[in-house]
C-alpha positions as YAML, in Angstrom:
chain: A
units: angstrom
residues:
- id: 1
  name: UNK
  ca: [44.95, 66.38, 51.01]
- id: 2
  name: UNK
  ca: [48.38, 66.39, 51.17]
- id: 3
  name: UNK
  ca: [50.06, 67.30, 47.82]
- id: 4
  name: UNK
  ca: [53.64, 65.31, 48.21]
- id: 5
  name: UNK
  ca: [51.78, 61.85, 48.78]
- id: 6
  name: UNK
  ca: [49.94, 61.99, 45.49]
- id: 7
  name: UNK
  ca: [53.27, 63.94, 43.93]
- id: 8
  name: UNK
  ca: [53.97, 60.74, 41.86]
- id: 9
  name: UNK
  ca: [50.85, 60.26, 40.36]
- id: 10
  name: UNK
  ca: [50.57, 63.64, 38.89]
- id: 11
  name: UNK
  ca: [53.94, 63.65, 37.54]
- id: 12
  name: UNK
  ca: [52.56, 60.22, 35.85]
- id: 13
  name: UNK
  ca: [49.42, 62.19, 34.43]
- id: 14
  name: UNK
  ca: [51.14, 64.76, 32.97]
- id: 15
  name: UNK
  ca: [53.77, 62.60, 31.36]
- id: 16
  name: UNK
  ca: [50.93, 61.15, 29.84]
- id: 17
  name: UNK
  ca: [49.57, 64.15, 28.56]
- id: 18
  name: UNK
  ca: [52.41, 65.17, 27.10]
- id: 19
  name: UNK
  ca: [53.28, 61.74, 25.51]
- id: 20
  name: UNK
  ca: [49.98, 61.87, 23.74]
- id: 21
  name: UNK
  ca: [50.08, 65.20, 22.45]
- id: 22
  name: UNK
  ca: [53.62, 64.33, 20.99]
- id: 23
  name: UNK
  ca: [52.39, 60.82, 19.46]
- id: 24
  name: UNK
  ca: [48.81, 62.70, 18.03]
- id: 25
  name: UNK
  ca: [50.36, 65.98, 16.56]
- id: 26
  name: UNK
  ca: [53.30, 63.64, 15.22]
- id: 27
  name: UNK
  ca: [50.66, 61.01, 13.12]
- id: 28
  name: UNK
  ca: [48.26, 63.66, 12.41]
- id: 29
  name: UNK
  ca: [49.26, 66.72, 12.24]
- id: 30
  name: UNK
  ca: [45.78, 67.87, 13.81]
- id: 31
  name: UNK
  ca: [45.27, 70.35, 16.62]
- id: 32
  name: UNK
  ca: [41.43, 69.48, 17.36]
- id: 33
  name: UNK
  ca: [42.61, 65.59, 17.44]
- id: 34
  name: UNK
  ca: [45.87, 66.55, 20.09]
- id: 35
  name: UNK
  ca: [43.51, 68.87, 22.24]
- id: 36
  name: UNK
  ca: [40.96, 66.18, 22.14]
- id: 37
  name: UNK
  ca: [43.50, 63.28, 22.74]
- id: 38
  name: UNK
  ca: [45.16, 65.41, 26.00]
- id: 39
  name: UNK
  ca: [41.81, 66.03, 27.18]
- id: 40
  name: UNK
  ca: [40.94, 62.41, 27.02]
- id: 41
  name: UNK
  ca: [44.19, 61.57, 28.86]
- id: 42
  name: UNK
  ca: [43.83, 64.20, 31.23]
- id: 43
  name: UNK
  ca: [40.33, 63.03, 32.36]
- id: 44
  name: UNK
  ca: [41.54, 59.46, 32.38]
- id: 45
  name: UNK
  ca: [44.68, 60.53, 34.77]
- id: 46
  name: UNK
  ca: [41.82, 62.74, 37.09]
- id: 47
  name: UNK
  ca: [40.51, 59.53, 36.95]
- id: 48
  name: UNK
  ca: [43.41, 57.02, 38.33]
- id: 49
  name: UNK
  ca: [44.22, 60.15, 41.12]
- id: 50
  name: UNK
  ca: [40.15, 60.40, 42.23]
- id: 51
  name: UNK
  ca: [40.33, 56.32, 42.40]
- id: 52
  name: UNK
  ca: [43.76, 56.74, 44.28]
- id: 53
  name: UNK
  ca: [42.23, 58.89, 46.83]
- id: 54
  name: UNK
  ca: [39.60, 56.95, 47.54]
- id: 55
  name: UNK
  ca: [41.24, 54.00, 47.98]
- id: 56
  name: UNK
  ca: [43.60, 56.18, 50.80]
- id: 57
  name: UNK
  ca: [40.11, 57.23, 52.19]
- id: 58
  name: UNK
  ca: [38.80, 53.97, 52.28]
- id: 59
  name: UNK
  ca: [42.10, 52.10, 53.64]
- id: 60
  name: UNK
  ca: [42.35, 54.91, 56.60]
- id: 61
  name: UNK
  ca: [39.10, 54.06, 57.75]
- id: 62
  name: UNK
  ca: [38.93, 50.31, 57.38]
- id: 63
  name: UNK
  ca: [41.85, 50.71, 59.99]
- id: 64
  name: UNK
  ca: [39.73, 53.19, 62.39]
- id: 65
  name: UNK
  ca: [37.18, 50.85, 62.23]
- id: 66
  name: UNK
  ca: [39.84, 48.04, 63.34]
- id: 67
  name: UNK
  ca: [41.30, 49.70, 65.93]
- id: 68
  name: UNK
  ca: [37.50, 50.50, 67.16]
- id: 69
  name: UNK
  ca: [36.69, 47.00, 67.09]
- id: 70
  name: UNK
  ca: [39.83, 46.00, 69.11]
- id: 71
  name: UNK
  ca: [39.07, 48.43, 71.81]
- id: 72
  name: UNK
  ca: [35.70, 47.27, 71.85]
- id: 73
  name: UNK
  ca: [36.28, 43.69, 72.30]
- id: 74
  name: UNK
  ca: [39.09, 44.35, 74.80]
- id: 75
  name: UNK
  ca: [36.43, 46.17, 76.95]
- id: 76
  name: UNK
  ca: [33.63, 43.51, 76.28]
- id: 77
  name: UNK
  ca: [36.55, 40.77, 77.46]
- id: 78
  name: UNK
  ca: [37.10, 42.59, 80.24]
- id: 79
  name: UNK
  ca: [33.59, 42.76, 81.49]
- id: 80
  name: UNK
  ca: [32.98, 39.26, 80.94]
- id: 81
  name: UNK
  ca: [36.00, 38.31, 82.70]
- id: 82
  name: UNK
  ca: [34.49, 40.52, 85.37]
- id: 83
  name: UNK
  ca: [30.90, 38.54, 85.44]
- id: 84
  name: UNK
  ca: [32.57, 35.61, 84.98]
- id: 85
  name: UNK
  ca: [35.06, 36.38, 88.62]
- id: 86
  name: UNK
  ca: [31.45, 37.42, 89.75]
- id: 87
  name: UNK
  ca: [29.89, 34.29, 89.53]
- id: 88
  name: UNK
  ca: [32.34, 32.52, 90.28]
- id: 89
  name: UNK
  ca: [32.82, 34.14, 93.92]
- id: 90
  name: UNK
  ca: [29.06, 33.92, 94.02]
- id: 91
  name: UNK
  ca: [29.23, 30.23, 93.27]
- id: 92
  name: UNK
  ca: [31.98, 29.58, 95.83]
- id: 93
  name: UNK
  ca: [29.78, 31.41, 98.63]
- id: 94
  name: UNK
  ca: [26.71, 28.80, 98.07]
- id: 95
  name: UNK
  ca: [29.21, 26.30, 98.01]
- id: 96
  name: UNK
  ca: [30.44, 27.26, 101.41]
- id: 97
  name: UNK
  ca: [26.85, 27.82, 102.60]
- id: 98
  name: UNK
  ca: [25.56, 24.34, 101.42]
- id: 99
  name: UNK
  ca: [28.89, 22.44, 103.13]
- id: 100
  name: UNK
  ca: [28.27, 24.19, 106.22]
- id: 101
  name: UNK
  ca: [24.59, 23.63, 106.44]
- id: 102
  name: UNK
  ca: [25.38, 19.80, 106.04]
- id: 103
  name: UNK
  ca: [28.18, 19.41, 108.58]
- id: 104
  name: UNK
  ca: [25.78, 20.78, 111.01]
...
């Protein structure tokens, strides 16, 4: 994991730690109700970042899996452009055969 690309969303987490501690010791006046409110913001920030990195996870490999589809169908084109030349060749050699055979 590379700590500069998700650099933004834990500045954004802690600012909203921070901004709830301010607005819950301000109202209340309470240390178990600020502890308990940063806590609750801090899981719900672990929360955004874990759905954040999954979402990198999962967009990484939905491109993998593109690109190994591409290559796939390039090589399947390939050999049915190959079969198809084939036949084709095949197909022209009976032709000849049969044309000959009814000159004759």
């Amino acid at each position: 994991m590379d700590i500069r690309e998700y650099l933004v969303d834990i500045l954004l987490t802690v600012v909203m730690i921070v901004s709830s501690l301010v607005l819950v010791t301000r109202f209340w006046q309470d240390i178990i109700i600020a502890v308990a409110t940063g806590l609750m913001i801090l899981a719900l920030g672990g929360l955004l970042l874990s759905l954040n990195i999954k979402m990198r996870h999962l967009e990484r490999s939905v491109v993998i899996r593109e690109r190994l589809l591409r290559t796939n169908l390039e090589e399947i084109s390939g050999r049915m452009q190959d079969k198809y030349d084939m036949a084709l060749s095949h197909l022209d050699e009976l032709i000849g055969e049969f044309s000959k055979r009814a000159y004759k």
